[in-house]
N, C-alpha and C positions, 0 to 999 in steps of 0.2 A: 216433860223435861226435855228441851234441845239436848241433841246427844254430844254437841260440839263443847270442848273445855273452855271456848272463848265467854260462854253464857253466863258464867257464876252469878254476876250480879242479878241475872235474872232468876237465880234458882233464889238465890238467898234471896229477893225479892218477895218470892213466888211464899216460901216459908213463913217472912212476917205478916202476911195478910191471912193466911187460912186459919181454920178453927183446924182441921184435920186433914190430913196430907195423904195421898194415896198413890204408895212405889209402887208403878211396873215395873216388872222383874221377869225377863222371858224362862222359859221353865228347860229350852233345850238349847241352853247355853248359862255364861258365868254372872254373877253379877260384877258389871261394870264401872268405872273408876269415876264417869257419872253420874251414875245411880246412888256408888257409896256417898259421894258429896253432896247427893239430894239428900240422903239420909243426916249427912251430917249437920246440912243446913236448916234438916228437920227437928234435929234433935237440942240444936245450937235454942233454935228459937224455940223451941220445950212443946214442938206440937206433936201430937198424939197420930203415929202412924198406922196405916193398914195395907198389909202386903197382898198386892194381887198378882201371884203367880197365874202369866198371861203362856199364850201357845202350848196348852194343857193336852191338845189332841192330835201334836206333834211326834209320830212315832219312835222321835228319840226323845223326848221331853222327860225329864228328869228332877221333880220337883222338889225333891230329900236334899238331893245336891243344892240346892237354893237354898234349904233350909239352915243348912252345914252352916253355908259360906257366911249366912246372916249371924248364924252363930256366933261367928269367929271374930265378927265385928259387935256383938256384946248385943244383936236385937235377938231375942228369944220368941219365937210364934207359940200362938197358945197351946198348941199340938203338941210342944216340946217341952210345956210347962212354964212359960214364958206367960205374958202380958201384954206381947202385942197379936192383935187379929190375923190371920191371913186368909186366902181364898183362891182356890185354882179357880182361873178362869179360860174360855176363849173366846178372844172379842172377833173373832172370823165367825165361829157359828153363835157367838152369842150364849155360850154356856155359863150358868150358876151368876149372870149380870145381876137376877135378883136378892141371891144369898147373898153378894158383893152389898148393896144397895141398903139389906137391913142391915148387914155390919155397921153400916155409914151413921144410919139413924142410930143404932143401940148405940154405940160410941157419944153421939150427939144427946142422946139421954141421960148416958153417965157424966156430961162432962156438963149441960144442964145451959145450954147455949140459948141465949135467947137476945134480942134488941128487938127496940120501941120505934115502933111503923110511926108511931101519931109524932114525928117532927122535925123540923128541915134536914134533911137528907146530909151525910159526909159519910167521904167513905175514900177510895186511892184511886191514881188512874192506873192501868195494867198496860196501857199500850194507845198510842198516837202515829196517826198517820193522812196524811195529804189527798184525797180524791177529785181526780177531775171536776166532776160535775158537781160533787157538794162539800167542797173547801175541806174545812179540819176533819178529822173524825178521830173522835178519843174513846177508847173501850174501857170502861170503870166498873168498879164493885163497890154496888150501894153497902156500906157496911152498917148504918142504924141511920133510921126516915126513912121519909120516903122520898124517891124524885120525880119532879111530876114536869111534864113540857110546859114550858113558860117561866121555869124558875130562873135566878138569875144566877150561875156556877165562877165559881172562883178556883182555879186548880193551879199552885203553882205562880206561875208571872200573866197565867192566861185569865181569860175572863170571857164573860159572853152567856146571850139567854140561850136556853136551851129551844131549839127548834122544832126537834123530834127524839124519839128515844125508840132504838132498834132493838130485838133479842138478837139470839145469835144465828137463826134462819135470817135475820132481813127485814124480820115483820115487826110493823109498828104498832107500838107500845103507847097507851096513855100514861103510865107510870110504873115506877121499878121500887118495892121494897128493901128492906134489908136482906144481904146475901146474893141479890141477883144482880148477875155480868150483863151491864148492858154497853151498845155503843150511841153516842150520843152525838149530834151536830149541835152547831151554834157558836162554838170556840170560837177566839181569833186566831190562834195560833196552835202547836201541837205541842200540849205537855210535855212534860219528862216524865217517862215510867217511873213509877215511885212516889213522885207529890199525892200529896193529899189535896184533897179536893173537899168545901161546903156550900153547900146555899144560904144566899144572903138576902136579906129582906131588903137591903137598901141599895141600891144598885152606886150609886157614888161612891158610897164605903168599899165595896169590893175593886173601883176601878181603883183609888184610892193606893189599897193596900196592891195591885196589880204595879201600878206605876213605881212605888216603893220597893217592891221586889226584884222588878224589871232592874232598877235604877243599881241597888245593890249586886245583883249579877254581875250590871255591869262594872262597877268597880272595883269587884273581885277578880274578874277574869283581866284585870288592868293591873293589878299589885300582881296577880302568879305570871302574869309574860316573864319568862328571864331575862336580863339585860345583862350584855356582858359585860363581869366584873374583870380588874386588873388580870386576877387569880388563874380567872377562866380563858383569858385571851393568850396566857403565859403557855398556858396548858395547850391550845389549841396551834401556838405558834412551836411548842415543843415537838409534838405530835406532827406538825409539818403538813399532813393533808387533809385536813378537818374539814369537813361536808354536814351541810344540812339537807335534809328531804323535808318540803315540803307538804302537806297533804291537804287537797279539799278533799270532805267526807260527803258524800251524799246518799241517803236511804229510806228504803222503803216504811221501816217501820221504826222508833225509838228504841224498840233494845236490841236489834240490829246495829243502828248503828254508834252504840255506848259500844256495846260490844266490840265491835270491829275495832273502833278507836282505843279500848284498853287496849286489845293484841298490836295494834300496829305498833303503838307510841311503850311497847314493852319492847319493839327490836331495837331501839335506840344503845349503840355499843360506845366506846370510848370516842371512834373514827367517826361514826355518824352517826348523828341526830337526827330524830322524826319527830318532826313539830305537824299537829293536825290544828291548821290555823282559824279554819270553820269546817262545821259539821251539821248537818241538817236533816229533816224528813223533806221529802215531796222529789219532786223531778228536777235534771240540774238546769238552772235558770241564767241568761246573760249575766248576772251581777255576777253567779261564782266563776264566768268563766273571765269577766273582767278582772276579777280578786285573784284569780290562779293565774292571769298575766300579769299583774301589779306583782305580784308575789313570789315569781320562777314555782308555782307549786305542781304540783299533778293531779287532774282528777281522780277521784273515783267513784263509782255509783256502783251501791249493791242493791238488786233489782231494781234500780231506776236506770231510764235511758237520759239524754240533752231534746230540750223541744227542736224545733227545727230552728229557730230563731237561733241560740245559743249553740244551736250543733255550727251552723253556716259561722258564727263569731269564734267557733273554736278552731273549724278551719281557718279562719283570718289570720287570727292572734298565731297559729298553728301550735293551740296546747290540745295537750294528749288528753283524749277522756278513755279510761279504764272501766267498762262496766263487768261484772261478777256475780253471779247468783250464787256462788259456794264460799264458805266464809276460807276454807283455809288454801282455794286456789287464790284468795285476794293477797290472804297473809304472806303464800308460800314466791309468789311471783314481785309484792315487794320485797319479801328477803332477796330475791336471783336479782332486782335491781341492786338494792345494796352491795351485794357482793359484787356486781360489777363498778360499784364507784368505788371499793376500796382500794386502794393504789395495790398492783400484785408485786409479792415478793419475787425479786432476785435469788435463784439458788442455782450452784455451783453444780455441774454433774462433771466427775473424774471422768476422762471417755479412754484413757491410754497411760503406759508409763515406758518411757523408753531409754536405754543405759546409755552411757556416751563412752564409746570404746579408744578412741582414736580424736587426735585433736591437731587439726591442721592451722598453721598463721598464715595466711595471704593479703600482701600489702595491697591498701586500699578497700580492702574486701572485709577484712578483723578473722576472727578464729572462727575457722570451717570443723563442726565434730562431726563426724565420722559413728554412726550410731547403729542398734540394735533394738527394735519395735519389741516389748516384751510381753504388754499386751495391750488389750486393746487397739486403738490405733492411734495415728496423729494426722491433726488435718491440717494443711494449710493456714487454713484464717483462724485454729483455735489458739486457745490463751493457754501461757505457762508457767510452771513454777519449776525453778532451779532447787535442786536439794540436793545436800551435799551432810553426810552422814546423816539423813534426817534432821536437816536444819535449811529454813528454805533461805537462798543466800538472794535469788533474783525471781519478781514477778513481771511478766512481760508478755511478749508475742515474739512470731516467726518471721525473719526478714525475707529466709527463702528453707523449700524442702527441694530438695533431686532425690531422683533413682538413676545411679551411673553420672550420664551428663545432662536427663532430661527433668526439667522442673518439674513437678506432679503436683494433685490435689491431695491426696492422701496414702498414706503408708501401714500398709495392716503387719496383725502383730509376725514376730516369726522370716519380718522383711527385713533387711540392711539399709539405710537413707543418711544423706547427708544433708546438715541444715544447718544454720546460724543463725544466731538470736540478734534484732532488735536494738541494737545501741547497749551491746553487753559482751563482753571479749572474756571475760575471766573462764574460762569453761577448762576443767580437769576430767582426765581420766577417771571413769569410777562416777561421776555424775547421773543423777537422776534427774530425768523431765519428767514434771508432772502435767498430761494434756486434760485441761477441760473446759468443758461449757457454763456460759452460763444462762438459765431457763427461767423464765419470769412464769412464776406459779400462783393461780387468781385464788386469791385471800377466801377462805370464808368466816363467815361472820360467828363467835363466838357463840 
């Protein structure tokens, strides 16, 4: 199970395909908010768990406390009188891997699991990704048939004969049963994790149904674009600085990058919109960096880098390509852009308050007060508000400050200054200035 919260769909993925699910649960620590949504998505899809309390020879290793915690979330270990399996393990020296191993099988005995090898193979794909030297490579689980090289696969909008069939070392395979993970070339293109994938005897019919699915995709992703409505422009023109973000996705592997693209296109707040305009497997290629210039969008590649072709076009064009190997430095660096598009607020900081003791008329000049800094101070170029029993009569600025006869920048509290305001003469005895600033403060995002 990815330990990162962006994966769900892959847990819950992960849940609808197995006969029988097996939580790691480290023994010298808690169970984790992860772990419990693995469980959850174990229990959602009604499959049959087995807890292998893992880092058993951990001198603080603490495996009761595991037991507790599962408690509390309603899995009972059969230790406890419960119903579900468990088994301390450690996968460092390899301890009790066998006891683990018949729990797997007894479980699979009681639950009485079986599929027919003798016919054309379907089963799901787990994972798609792009290789240099040998084009697509999709990793699937034969779920009943069998798959033999040569056959002809339909998975999804893809299609394509099977080339070769690898295990999970590398090594080729003449054919894969029910239950076994293998990865496959031949594809045209890289699945979606999740489709379901068969063998088809007739190869036309498959491209058929390929070009059909393709076609509906397409149509789909044409009705969900938003366009904007009256409602939505009114909204946008209210709001005053309404920003979109762009985004090319680009990734290493299919649930990467689902992944990625739920969390990003989750930061979307009132002020700004994340639109992920395309999204893909394989390395990023001149067309997305023509698209991210057609588009104002921004790259981004998680563990893919730009060929050199499309890097030198990215220079040209000068769009930015973002590459990230950790999902939530990707997430966490476009939030700190976002917060930097959102317009920052203005706020006021009081910095002084100062009485008005004395009030002088000199013609041509208006009314000179006569004052006392009470605290804080008063500066020169700051802004101010007249109050007068706690009622502000005048907001404004300083025409001039003195000390004695010489102009100054500022007057601290505890001082005597004389000043006058600004295109405003009304000034009494008993008067309060209010001095302050004001400081543009960068927004964050909700």
């Amino acid at each position: 199970t990815p330990g990162h919260e962006a994966f769900t769909a892959m847990r819950a993925r992960g849940a609808q395909i197995t006969d029988i699910a097996i939580i790691v649960i480290a023994a010298d620590d808690d169970v984790m908010p992860q772990t419990k949504e693995a469980i959850s998505h174990a229990q959602a899809a009604g499959v049959p768990m087995i807890i292998a309390i893992n880092k058993v020879d951990r001198p603080n290793a603490n495996p009761d406390n595991i037991r507790q915690q599962l408690s509390a979330m309603n899995v009972l270990v059969e230790e406890w009188g419960g119903n579900v399996q468990s088994q301390e393990v450690s996968a460092k020296f390899g301890n009790n891997m066998d006891a683990l191993l018949e729990k797997v099988l007894l479980q699979a005995e009681i639950l009485e699991l079986k599929a027919n090898p003798d016919k054309s193979a379907s089963g799901v794909v787990i994972e798609a990704s792009l290789d240099k030297g040998r084009g697509y490579i999709s990793t699937i689980l034969v779920q009943a048939g069998t798959l033999k090289v040569g056959d002809y696969v339909l998975a999804g909008k893809n299609h394509g004969k099977v080339k070769a069939i690898l295990d999970e070392r590398g090594k080729t395979m003449e054919e894969a049963g029910p239950s076994i993970p293998v990865t496959i070339l031949g594809l045209d293109g890289a699945p979606t994790a999740g489709d379901k994938f068969r063998v088809f005897a007739d190869e036309r019919e498959a491209k058929t149904i390929a070009t059909k699915r393709e076609q509906l995709q397409r149509e789909q992703s044409v009705r969900t674009k938003k366009h904007v409505t009256l409602d939505e422009l009114g909204r946008r023109i209210a709001l005053g600085d309404f920003k979109e973000l762009n985004i090319i996705l680009k990734g290493d592997v299919d649930g990467s990058v689902e992944a990625l693209s739920d969390q990003l296109q989750s930061l979307s707040t009132e002020e700004i919109s994340v639109k992920i305009i395309h999204q893909g497997v394989g390395q990023i290629t001149e067309s997305d960096v023509l698209l991210a210039a057609a588009s104002d969008a921004i790259m981004i590649g998680f563990n893919v880098r730009a060929g050199v072709n499309a890097k030198e076009l990215a220079d040209k064009e000068e769009i930015e390509i973002r590459t990230y190997s950790i999902i939530y430095k990707a997430i966490d660096e476009v939030k700190e852009a976002m917060e930097g598009m959102l317009s920052p607020e203005i706020k006021e900081q009081v910095i002084g308050n100062v009485e008005i003791r004395e009030t002088f008329k000199i013609t041509k000049v208006g009314t000179i007060a006569g004052c006392m800094v009470l605290t804080g101070k008063v500066t020169r170029n700051s802004k101010i508000r007249l109050l007068r029993d706690g009622i502000v009569k005048f907001e404004g600025e300083l025409e001039s400050l003195k000390r004695f006869k010489d102009d100054v920048k500022e007057v601290t509290k505890g001082y005597e200054c004389g000043l006058n305001i600004k295109g405003y003469n009304d000034i009494e005895v008993g008067d309060i200035l209010e001095v302050y600033e004001e400081i543009s403060v960068k927004k964050k995002l909700k």
